[in-house]
C-alpha positions as CSV (number, residue, x, y, z in Angstrom):
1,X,120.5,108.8,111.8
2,X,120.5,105.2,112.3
3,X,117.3,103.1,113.9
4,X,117.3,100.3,116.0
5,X,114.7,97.8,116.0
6,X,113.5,98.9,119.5
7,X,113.3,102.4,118.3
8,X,111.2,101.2,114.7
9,X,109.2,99.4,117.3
10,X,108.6,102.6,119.5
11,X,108.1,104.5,116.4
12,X,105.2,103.0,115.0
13,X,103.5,102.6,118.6
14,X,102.4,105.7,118.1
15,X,98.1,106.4,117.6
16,X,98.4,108.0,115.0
17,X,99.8,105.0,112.7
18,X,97.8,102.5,114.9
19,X,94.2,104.1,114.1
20,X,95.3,104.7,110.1
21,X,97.3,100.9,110.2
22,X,100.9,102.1,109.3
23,X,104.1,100.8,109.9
24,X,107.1,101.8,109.4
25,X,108.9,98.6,108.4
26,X,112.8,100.3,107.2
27,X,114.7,103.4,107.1
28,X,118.3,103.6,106.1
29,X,120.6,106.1,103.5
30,X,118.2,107.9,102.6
31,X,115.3,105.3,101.5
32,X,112.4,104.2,103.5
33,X,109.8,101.4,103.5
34,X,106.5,101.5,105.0
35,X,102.9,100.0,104.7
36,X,99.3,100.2,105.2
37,X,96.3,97.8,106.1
38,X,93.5,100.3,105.7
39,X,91.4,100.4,109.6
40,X,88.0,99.6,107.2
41,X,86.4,102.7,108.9
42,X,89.3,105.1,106.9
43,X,87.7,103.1,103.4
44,X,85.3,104.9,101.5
45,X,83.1,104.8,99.0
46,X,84.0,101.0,99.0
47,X,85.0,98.3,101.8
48,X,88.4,97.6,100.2
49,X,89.4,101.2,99.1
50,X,91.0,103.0,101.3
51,X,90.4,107.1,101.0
52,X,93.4,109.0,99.6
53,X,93.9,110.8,102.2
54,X,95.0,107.1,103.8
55,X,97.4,106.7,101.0
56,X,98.5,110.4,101.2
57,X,99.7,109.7,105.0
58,X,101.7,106.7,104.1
59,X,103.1,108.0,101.3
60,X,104.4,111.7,103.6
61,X,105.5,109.3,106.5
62,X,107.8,107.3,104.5
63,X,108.8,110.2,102.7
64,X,109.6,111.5,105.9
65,X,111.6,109.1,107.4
66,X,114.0,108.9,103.7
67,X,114.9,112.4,105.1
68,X,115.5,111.4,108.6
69,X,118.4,108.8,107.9
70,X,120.3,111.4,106.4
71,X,120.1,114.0,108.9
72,X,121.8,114.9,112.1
73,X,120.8,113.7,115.6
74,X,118.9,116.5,116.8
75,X,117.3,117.1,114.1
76,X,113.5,116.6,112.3
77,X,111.5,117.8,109.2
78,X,108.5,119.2,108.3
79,X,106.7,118.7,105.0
80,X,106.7,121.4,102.8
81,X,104.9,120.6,99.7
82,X,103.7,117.0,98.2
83,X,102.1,116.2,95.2
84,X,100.5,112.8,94.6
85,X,98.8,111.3,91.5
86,X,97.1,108.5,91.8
87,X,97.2,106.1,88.7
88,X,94.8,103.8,89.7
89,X,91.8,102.7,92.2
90,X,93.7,101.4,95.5
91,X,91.9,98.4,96.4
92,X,92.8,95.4,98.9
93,X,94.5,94.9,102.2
94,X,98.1,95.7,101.8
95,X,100.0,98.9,100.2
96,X,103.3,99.3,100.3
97,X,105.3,102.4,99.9
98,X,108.7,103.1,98.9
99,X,110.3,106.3,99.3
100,X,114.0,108.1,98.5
101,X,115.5,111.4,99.0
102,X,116.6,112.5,95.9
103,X,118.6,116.1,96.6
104,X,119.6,117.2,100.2
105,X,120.9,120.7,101.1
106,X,121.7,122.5,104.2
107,X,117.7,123.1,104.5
108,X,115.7,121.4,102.0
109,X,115.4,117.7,101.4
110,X,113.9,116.2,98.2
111,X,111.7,113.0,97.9
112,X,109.8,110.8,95.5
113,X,108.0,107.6,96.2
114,X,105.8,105.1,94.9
115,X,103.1,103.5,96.3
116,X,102.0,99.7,95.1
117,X,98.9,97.2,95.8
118,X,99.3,93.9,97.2
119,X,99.4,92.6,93.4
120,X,102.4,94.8,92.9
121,X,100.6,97.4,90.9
122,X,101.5,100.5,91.4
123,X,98.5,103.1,92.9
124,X,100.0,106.3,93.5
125,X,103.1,108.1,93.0
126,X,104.7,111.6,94.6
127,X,107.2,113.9,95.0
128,X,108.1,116.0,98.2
129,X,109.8,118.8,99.8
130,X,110.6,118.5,103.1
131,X,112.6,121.5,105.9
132,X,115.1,120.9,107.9
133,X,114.7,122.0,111.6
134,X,116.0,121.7,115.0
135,X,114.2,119.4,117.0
136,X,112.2,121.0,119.9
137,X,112.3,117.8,121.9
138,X,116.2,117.4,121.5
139,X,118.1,117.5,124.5
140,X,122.3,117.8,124.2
């Protein structure tokens, strides 16, 4: 599937990525780019540090949308399994996280992605597995 910039606008109006601070900046062949400036009530134990669970989200939603520019209008995916390790302590304003698909089959879709500070240093890093389904909201 191919975005437009009115539909990567519509996509991240969503309150979901405006109460966390995502946005979804580019998806295209099979890559995606998004980032995060931490809402300070999701950082804890410290005002700069967001919670993993913050970089988590980011890090599933761009791993999602790698999948979605491969697949067929119509069509969505739901996470199936993620692992994350986190390599260091995420602090400041600004993460950004790349993501790819690394295998696709008729059901299954494969990810990794990385996850870096506003210094460029990298804070987390993951691999996904994500379904294939038919989209209830899809009308032909």
């Amino acid at each position: 599937m191919e975005f437009t910039p009115e539909e990567m606008n519509s996509i991240n109006n969503n309150s979901l990525y405006n109460a966390i601070g995502i946005s979804v900046e580019d998806a295209s062949e099979g890559k995606a780019r998004s980032h995060v400036r931490p809402n300070k009530d999701f950082c804890w134990p410290f005002e700069d540090q967001p919670h993993g669970g913050v970089l988590f989200t980011l890090m599933d939603t761009t791993m999602a949308w790698s999948v979605l520019t491969l697949i067929d209008e119509g069509y969505n995916c739901a996470t199936i399994s993620l692992d994350i390790q986190y390599t260091r302590r995420a602090s400041g304003e600004l993460f950004v996280c790349h993501a790819l698909v690394t295998q696709l089959g008729g059901q299954i879709a494969y990810t990794r992605a990385d996850i870096f500070d506003e210094k460029e240093k990298l804070v987390a890093t993951g691999q996904g597995s994500f379904r294939i389904i038919r989209s209830p909201f899809y009308k032909d």
